[in-house]
N, C-alpha and C positions, 0 to 999 in steps of 0.2 A: 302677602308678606310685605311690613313694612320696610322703605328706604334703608340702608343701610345708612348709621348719621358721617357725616363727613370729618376724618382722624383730624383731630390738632395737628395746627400747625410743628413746623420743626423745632422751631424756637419756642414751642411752651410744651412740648414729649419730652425733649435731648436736652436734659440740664447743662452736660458737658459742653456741648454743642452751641447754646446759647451765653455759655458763659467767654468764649472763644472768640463768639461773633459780636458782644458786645465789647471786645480786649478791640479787637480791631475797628471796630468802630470807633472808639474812642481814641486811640492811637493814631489811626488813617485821617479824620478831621483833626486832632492836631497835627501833624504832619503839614495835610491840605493847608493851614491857618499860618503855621512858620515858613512854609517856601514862599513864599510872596515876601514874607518878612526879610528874609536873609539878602535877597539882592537891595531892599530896602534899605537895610542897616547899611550894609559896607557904603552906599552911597551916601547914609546920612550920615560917616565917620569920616570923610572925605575921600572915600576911594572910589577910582574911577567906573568906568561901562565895563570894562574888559574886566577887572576885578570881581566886578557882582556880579557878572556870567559864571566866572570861573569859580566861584563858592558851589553851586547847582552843579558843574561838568564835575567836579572835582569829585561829589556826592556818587555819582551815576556811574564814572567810571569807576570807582573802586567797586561797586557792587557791582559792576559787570565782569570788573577782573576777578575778584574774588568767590563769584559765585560757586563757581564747578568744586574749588576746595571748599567753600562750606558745606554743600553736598553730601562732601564727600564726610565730612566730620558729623552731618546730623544723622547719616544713616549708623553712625556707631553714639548718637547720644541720648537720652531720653529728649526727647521732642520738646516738654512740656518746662523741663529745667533750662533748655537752651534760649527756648521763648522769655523765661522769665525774667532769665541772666541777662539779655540781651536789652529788654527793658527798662531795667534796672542801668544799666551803663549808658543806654540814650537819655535817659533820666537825668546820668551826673553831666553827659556832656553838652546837654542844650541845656540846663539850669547853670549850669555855667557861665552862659552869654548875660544874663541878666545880673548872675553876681557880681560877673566881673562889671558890668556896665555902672552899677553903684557904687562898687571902686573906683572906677573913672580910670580902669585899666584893660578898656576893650581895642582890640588891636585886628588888623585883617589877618596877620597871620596865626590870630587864637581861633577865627572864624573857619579858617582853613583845614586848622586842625579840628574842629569840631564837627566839619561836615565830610571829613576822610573818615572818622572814629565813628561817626552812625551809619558812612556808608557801611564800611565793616561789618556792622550788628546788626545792619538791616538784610546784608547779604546771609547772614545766618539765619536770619528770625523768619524770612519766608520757606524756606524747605522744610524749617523745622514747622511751620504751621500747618503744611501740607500734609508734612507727614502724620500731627499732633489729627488734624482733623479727617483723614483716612483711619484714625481708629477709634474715631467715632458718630460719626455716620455711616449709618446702613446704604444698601444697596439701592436701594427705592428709595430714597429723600435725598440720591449724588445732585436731581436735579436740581431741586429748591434749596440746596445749602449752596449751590454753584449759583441761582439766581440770587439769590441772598447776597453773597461774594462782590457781584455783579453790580449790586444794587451800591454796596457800601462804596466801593471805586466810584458809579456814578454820583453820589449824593455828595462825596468828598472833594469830587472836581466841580461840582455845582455851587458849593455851600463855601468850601474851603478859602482862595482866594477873596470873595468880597467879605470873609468875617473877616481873616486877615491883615487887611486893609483899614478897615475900620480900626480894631482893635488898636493894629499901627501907628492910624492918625489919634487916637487916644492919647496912647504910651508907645511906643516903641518897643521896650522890653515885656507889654502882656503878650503880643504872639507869644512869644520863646517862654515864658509862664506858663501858658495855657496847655503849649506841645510838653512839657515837662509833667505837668500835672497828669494829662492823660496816658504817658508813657508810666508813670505810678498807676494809677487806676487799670492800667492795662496790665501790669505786672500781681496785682492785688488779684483780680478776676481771675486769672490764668492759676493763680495760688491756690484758689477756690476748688479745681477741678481735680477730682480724686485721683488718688496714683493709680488705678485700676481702669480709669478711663483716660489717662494720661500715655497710654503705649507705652510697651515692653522696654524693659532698660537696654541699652546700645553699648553699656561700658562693659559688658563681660567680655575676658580673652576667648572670642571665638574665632577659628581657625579661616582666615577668608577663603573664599574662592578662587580658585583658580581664574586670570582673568580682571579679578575686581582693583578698583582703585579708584585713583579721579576722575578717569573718563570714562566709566562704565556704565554711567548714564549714557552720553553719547552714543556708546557704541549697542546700547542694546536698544535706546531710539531708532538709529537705523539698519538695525538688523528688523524692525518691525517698520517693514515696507511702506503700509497701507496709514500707520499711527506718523510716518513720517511725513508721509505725503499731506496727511491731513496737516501737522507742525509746519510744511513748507507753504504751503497756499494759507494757513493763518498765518504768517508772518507777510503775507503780500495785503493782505488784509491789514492789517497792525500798521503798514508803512505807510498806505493809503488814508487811512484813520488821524495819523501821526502827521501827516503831509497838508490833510484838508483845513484845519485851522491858519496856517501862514495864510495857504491861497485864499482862503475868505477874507483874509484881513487885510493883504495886499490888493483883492480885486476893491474891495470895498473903501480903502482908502484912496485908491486911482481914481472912482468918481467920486470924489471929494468926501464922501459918509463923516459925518462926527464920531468922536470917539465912545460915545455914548449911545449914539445907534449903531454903533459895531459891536458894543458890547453885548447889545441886545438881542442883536442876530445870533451873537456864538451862545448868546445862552440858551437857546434855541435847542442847540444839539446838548445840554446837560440837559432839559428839562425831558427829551425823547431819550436819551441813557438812563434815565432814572424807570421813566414807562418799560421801556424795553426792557432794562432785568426783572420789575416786577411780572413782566409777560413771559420773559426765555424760558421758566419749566414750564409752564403749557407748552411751548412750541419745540423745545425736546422731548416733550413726551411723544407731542403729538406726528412729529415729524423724521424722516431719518437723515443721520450727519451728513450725509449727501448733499441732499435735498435742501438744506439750511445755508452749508455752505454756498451750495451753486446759487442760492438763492438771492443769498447777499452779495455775494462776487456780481451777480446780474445788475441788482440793484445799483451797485456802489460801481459800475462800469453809465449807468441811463444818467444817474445824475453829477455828474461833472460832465457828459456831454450835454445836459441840457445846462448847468451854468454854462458852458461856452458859447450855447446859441442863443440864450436870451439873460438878460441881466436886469437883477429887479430883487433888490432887497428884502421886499417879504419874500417872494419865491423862496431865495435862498432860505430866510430862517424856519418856513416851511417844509424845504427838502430837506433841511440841518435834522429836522427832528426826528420826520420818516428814518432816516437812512443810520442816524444812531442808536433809533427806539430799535432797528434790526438788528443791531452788530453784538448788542449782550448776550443774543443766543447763539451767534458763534462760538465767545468763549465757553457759555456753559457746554455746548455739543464738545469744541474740543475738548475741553478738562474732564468731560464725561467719559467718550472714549479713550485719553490718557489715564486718567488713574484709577479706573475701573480693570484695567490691563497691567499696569506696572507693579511687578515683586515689591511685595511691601521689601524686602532688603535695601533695594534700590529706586526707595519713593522721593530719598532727598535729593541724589543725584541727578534722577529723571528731571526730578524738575525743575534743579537746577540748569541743564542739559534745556529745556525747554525756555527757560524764562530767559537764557542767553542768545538763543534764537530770534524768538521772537523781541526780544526787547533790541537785542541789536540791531536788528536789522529798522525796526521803527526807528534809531534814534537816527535813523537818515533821513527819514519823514521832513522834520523842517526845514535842513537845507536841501533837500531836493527839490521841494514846493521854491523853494525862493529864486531857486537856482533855474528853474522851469519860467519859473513868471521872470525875470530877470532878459532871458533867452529868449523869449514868446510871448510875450504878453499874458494877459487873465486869457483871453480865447485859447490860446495858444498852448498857455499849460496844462487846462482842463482837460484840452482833446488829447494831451500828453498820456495826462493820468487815467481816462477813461480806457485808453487807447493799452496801456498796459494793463491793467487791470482785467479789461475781453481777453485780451493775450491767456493770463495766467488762468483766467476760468475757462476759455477753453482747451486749456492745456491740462486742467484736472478731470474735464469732464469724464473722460474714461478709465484714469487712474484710482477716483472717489468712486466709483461703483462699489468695490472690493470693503466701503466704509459702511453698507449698508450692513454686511451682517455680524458687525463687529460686537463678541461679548466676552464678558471677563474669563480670563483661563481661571484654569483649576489652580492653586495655590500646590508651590512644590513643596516637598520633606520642610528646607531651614524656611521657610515663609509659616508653615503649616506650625512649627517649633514656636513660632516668634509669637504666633496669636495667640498658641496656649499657655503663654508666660502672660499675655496682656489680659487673658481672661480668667487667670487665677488671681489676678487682684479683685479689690473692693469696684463690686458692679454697678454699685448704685447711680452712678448718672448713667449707666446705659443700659436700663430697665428698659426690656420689651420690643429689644434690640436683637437680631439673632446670631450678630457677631460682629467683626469689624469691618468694614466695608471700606470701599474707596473715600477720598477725601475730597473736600471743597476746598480748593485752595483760596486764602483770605483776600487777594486780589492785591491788583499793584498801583493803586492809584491811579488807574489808566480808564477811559471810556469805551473803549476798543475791543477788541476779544482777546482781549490776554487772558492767561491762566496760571499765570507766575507771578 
């Protein structure tokens, strides 16, 4: 008997699916293209350092505050309207920057307001993708639509800043064009994709649960012990990830480095993020959540105690690459075990629930690194971080056992309800599909193992 031939890929079987992942890709490199741009502008309108920080914090915070209630809003809305809506509105409010700037009526505090209003829509737009793309992808392709995810976060932290830049020193006002146009094209793509493969409507008056609200992501994350444990050792992960760029740039600057062979080194760890998500579904398939985790906890514990014992610029951009070509198959392992497990009721919440975790706890990442090298020198920090980082893996090592035989429950009565409202729509982008399965979540711009 001959070989059996090898399935297409996911992005040429899953119309749906592909059409979702090119929304985000399009969107995530503009995005990548205008955060460079924004602390740029307020400084090239005369506002100060503190100013052009606070356009970025101002962005992160509100999507941090806001996340748990958008959550809590995309599990009662269609997924696929929210995404679109919310497009649509980062559309008028960064095309705005530009209009106003040919007015000659661009001001920090329209700036201000412009990156509070996408925080917002950004806080809505990732649960609703989560949830958009858990109904539809199958069960067997969580991994590769997760490395996919993976992939688009790396390429966008790789690619995003030096187009940026460029574009910047061109015009000024093509970043924030560029991020506009793609937030169209994203909304356009999204439009594309049939109401049948779009998941079940959320606006009907259905009687909630007992229980349910805006924290019921949280509280049914940790009511699942083993999915928690995994969320809390990725989040030590994330902060580590989050922490290692200061310290390379501060070690690197102390022996005098240019700023051009600093650049060089950190591009080191985009170009191994980018390898690493192409590789993470093999090494999900082939590995269990365990085994991935400890693996990388081990990893990402060797090398920051070896920058503390030896110092030497290639080394680093060498270890840069190793150590973040590993970290995309953490997120796809956790995201696998998360929403392979989570009631579709409660897919937005979850992960809203999740992406505040994890994100919160990284956005300590750079001031702890600075606050370490500050305190201790480059040696001194490293042996800090490696030092915690042993701590917490082997603090998991016996609690991550219980991860190894982690698989999706059975779908209850109102989960079981909700599919057969999504599968009595128009099937056509999810031909040859045997139903809806867990989601890829579209990634957060991060190189790390997020899953939020």
């Amino acid at each position: 008997m001959s070989p059996r031939p090898p399935a297409p890929g996911i992005l040429r079987r899953n119309r749906a699916y592909r059409l979702a992942f090119l929304a985000d890709l399009a969107s995530g490199l503009g995005t990548g293209i205008s955060a460079i741009a924004f602390p740029l502008l307020v400084l090239g309108i005369g506002g100060g350092a503190a100013q052009a920080g606070s356009v970025a914090t101002v962005s992160l915070v509100t999507r941090l505050l806001f996340r748990l209630p958008a959550g809590h809003l995309v599990d009662r809305w269609r997924p696929r309207t929210v995404m679109v809506s919310t497009d649509l509105v980062r559309l008028v409010l960064i095309g705005s920057v530009p209009a106003a700037g040919a007015l000659g009526a661009l001001t920090y505090p329209h700036l201000l307001l412009v990156a509070t209003g996408e925080g917002l829509a950004t806080a809505l737009f990732g649960p609703a993708a989560i949830s958009l793309t858990r109904d539809v992808v199958a069960e067997e392709e969580l991994a590769d639509a997760l490395g996919l995810g993976q992939a688009v976060q790396a390429v966008t932290a790789l690619v995003g800043p030096a187009t940026g830049g460029a574009l910047y020193a061109a015009d000024r006002m093509l970043p924030f064009v560029w991020d506009a146009a793609s937030y169209l094209l994203s909304a356009v793509l999204l439009g594309l994709i049939t109401a049948g493969a779009a998941g079940p409507a959320r606006t009907e008056n259905r009687t909630p649960r007992e229980g349910d609200g805006i924290t019921a992501g949280i509280r049914w994350l940790v009511g699942e012990r083993t999915l928690f444990t995994i969320m809390l050792y990725g989040s030590i992960v994330n902060l580590a990830c989050a922490a290692m760029d200061v310290m390379v740039v501060a070690v690197l600057r102390s022996h005098g480095e240019s700023g051009t062979r600093t650049g060089l080194i950190l591009s080191c760890a985009g170009v191994g993020a980018v390898a690493g998500a192409l590789l993470s579904p093999r090494l999900v398939k082939s590995l269990s959540v365990r085994t991935i985790l400890l693996g990388i906890g081990t990893v990402w514990t060797v090398v920051p105690a070896v920058f503390a014992a030896v110092y030497s610029p290639w080394l680093t951009g060498a270890l840069l690459t190793v150590v973040m070509a590993l970290s995309p198959a953490a997120g796809v392992a956790i995201g696998r075990a998360l929403y392979s497990r989570t009631p579709r009721r409660l897919v937005g919440r979850v992960s809203a629930a999740t992406s505040v975790l994890l994100t919160g706890l990284a956005a300590l990442g750079p001031v702890t690194a600075g606050a370490l090298f500050d305190a201790f020198g480059g040696p001194g920090g490293w042996w800090c971080m490696a030092g915690a980082i042993a701590v917490a893996t082997a603090a998991g090592w016996v609690p991550l056992r219980a991860a190894r035989g982690l698989k999706a429950p059975e779908p209850d009565a109102k989960d079981a309800a909700d599919e057969e409202d999504t599968e009595s729509g128009d099937d056509a982008d999810r031909a040859g599909r045997p139903g809806p399965g867990p989601a890829a979540p579209p990634g957060n711009r991060r190189t790390g193992p997020s899953t939020a």
